[in-house]
C-alpha positions as a Markdown table, in Angstrom:
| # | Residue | x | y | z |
|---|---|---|---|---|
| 1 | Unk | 13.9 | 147.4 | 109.9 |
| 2 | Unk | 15.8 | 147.5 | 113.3 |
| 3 | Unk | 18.2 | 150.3 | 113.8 |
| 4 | Unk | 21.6 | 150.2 | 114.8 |
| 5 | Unk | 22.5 | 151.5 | 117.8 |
| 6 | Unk | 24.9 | 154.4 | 117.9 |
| 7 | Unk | 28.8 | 153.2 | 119.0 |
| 8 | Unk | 29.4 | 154.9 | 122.5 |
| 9 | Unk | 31.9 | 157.9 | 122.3 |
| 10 | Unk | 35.6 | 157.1 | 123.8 |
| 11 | Unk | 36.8 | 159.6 | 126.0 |
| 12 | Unk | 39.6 | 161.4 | 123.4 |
| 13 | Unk | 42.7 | 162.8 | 125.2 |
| 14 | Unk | 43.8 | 166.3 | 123.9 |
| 15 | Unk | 47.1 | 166.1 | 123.8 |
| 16 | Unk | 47.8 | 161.9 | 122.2 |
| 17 | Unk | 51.9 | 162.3 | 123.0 |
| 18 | Unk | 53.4 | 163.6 | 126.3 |
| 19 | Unk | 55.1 | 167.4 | 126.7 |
| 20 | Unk | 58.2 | 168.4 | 128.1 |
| 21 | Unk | 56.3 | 169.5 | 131.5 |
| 22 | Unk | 54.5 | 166.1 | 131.9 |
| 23 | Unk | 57.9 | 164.0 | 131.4 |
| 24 | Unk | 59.4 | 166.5 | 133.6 |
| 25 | Unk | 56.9 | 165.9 | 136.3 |
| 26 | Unk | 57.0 | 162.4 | 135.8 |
| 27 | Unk | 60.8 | 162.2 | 136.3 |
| 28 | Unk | 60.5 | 163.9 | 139.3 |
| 29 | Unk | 58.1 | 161.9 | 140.7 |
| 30 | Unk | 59.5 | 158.8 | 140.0 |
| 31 | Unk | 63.2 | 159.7 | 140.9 |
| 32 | Unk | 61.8 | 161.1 | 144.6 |
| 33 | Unk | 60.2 | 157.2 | 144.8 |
| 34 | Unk | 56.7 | 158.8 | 145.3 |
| 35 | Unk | 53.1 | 158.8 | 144.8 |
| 36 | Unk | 51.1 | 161.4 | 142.8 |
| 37 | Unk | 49.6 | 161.9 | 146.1 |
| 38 | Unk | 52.4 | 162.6 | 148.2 |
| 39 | Unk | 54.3 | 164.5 | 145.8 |
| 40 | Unk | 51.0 | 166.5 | 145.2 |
| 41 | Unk | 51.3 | 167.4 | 149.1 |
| 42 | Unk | 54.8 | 168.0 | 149.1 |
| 43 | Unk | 54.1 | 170.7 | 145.9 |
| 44 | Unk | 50.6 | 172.3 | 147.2 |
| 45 | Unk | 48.2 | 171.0 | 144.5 |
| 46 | Unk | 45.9 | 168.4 | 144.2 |
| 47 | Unk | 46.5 | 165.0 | 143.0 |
| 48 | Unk | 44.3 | 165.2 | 140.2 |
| 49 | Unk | 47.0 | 168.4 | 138.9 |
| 50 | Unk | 49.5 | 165.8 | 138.8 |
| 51 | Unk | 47.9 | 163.4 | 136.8 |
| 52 | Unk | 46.6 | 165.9 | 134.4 |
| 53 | Unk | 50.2 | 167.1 | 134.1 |
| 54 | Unk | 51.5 | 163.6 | 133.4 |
| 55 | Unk | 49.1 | 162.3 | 131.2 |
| 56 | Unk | 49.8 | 166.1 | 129.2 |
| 57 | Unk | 46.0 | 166.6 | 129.1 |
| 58 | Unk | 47.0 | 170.2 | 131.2 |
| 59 | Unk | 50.3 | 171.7 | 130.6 |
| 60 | Unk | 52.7 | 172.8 | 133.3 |
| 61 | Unk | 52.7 | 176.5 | 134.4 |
| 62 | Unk | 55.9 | 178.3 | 134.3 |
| 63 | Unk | 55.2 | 179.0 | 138.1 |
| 64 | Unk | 54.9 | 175.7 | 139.4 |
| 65 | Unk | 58.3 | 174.3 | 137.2 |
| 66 | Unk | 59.9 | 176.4 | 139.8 |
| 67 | Unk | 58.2 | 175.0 | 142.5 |
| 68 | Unk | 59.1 | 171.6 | 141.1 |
| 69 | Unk | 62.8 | 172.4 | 140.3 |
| 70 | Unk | 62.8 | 173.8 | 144.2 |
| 71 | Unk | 61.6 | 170.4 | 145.3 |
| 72 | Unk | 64.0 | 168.8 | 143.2 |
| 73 | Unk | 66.7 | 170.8 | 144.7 |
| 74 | Unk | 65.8 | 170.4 | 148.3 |
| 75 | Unk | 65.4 | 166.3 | 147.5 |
| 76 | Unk | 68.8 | 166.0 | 146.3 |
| 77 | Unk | 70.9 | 168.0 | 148.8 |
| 78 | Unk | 73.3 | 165.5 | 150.6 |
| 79 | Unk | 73.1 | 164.1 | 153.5 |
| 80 | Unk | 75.9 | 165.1 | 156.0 |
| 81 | Unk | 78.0 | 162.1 | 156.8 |
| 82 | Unk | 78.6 | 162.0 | 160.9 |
| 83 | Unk | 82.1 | 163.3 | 162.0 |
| 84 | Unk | 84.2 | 160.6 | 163.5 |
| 85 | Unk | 85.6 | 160.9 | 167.4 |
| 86 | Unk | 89.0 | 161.1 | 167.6 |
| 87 | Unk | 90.6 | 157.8 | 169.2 |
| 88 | Unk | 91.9 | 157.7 | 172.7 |
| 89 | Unk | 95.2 | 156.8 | 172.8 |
């Protein structure tokens, strides 16, 4: 008799529905129109952080949601409007 072979093992994720932090971080991310790369540079981590973070397989440290909300804050400061020159007369 032949054997069956084994089925391969699926990588499981630990966490199957997203946290508060990794929707957070998601929002972010998406409402600053950038990459997990360049928002990873603009917070000081690696990029690999932020898709842990997203994909809720790592929660997000009290610490850095205060990096993130200070990035947030920064982002959405607005933009002075130019003053206009009086008209000659």
């Amino acid at each position: 008799m032949k054997r069956k072979p084994k089925p391969k093992k699926r990588a499981v994720r630990r966490h199957k529905s997203r946290s508060q932090g990794a929707l957070l971080v998601r929002g972010i991310r998406r409402r600053l129109k950038l990459t997990q790369k360049a928002f990873a540079a603009k917070i000081g981590v690696a990029q690999m952080t932020i898709s842990r973070w997203e994909s809720g397989e790592c929660p997000v440290r009290a610490s850095m949601r205060l990096a993130l909300r200070a990035v947030v804050a920064a982002e959405s400061k607005p933009a002075k409007r130019p003053v206009a020159k009086p008209r000659k007369a």
